[in-house]
N, C-alpha and C positions, 0 to 999 in steps of 0.2 A: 166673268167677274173682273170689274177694275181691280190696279195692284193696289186703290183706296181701300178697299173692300174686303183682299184676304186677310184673312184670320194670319196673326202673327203668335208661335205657338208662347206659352205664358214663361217658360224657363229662360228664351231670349229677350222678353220684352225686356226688362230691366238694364241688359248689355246696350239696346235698342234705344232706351231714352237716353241713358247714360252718356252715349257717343253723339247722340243727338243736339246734347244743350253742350255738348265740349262743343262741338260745330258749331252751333248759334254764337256762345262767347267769342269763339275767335273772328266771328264774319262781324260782331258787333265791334268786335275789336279792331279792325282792319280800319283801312281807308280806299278809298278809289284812290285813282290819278286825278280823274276830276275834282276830288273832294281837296287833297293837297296841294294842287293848283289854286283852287278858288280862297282856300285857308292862304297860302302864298301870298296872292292879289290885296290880302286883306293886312298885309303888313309889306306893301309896295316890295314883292321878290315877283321876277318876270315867270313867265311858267317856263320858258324855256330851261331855267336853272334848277326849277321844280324837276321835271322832267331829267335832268341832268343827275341830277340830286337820285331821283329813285334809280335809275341804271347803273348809278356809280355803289349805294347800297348794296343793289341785289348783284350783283357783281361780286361784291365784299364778301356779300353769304356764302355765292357760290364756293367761293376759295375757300373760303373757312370749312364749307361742308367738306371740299376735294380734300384739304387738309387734316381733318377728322379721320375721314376714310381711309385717306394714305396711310397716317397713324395706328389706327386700329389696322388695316392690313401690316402694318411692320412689327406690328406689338403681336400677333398670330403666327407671323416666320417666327419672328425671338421665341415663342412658345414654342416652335417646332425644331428649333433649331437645339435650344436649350433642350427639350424631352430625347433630343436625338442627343445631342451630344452627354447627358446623364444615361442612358441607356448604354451606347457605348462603351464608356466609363465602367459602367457595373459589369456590362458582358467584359472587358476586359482585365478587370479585378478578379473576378470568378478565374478566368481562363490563368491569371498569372498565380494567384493562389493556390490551384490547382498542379499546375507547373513546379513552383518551390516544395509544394507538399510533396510531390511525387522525387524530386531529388535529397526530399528530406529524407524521405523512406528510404531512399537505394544507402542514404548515408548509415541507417539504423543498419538494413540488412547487413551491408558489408564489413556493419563494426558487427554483428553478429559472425559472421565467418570469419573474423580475427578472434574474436573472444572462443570461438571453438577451437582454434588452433593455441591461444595461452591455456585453455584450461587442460586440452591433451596435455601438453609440456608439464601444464604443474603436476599432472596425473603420474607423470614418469617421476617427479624427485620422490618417492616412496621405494621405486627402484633402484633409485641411486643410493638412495640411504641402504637398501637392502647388503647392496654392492660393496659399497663403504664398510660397512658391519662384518661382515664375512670375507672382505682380506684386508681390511686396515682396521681393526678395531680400536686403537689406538688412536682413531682419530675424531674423537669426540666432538670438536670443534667443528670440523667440517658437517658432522653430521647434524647437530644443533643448528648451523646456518641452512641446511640442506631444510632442516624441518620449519624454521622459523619464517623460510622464503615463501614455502607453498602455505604456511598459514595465514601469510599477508596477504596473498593475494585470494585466498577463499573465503575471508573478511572483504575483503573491495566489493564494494554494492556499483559503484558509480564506473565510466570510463575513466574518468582522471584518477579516480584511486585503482583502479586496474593496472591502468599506465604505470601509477610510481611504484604500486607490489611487484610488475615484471621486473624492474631497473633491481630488484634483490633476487628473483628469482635471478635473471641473468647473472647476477654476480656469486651467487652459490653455485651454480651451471660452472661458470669459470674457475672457482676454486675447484670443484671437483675435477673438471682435466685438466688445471694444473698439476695437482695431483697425480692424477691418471698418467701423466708423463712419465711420473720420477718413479712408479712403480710398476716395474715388467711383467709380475705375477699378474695384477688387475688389467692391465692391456690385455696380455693373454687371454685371459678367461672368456670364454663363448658368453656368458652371462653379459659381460662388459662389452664387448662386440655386437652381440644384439639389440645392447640397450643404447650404443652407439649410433649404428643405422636408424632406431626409432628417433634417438633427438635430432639426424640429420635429416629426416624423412620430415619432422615435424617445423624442425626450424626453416627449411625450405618453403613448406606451404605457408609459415607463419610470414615468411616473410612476399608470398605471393599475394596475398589478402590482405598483408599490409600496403602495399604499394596499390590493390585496385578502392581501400580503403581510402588512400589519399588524394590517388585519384576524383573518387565521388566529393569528398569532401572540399577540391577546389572546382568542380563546376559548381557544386552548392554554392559556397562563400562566395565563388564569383558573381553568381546569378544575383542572391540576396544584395550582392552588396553595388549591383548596375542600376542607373536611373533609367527608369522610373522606376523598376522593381524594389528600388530598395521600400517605397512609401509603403506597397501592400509587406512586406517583410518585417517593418517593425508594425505598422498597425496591428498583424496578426502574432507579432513575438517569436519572429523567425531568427534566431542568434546564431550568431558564426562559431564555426567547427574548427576544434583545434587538431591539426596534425599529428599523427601518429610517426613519430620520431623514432628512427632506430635505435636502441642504445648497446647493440650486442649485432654487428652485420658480419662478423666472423663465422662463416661456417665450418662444423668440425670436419676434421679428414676421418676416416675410415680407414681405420688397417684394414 
């Protein structure tokens, strides 16, 4: 069977004419060499320049096509380059996010292990008050500051209201051994000595957790606040950590 002759199945005929009469138009379209030549002659151009004339065109195509090409190849790297360089981006936003988050934490934890050592402390001025009552009764004052201190600071919801309730606990702490000085009875007393070792037991730790507190809190702030870490830091509402400031670094002596 000629190829005149086979059966062309019916779903591609239509593909088949279709491309068939695009072919026709463009060869109807077209011209020879010979035909442009002889059109040429017909308005006294030599064929030579005829001839010149098409090499110099298809030439032009050529370039134009090579120039396309090049372009759509360069427009496909900017696509890859750009898809890499946003992925990048994101894996490195992820990774630094992650980063801040995790020093944000160590910041929480380690203000947690100070806030257990303030609220031991406050736990002890009901001791003190006890103390105060039972060999200085007399000294009402003291004891109203003693009580006033620890109810500031178990109203503090916040660190910064913690922070300024201690600055009165410390300062009831210091009136009471002031105190403690001028009277020998209350020195004396094993109550007052036990209760001694407990503030220096606690004021020690307090002040060891304060310091790995501050520590955390300036790799934090540093981190947050280096380029380019700072962009993901405020995009995601990372705010700088205020220091925990001593405001009582006297530790008591122990008779």
């Amino acid at each position: 069977m000629s190829n005149q002759d086979k059966r062309i199945p019916e779903d591609i005929a239509p593909e088949v004419l279709e491309l068939a009469a695009r072919n026709y138009s463009n060869y109807t379209q077209s011209y020879s060499a010979s035909e442009l030549v002889a059109a040429g002659k017909e308005v006294d151009i030599p064929a030579e320049f005829i001839q010149q004339a098409i090499l110099d065109v298809q030439t032009k195509r050529k370039q134009q096509q090579h120039q396309q090409q090049h372009l759509a190849h360069l427009r496909q790297k900017l696509l890859i380059v750009g898809a890499g360089v946003v992925a990048t981006l994101g894996v490195w936003s992820i990774w630094t996010y992650n980063s801040i988050s995790s020093s944000h934490s160590r910041v929480e934890a380690a203000w947690a292990q100070v806030e257990n050592q303030l609220q031991r402390r406050a736990d002890l001025i009901p001791n003190l008050v006890n103390v105060t009552q039972a060999y200085a009764r007399q000294e009402q004052e003291l004891v109203n500051l003693l009580v006033r201190s620890r109810q500031s600071y178990l109203q503090a919801t916040t660190p910064e209201e913690k922070v300024a309730a201690t600055v009165q606990v410390n300062q009831a702490i210091d009136r009471f051994r002031n105190y403690a000085t001028v009277n020998p009875q209350l020195q004396s007393s094993q109550l007052f000595i036990n209760l001694q070792y407990e503030l220096t037991g606690t004021e020690n730790r307090l002040a060891v957790e304060r310091m790995r507190y501050n520590q955390a809190v300036q790799a934090y702030n540093q981190q947050i606040q280096s380029f380019p870490n700072i962009l993901v830091a405020n995009t995601f509402g990372f705010e700088k950590k205020a220091f925990f400031q001593a405001t009582n670094t006297k530790v008591p002596i122990v008779p």
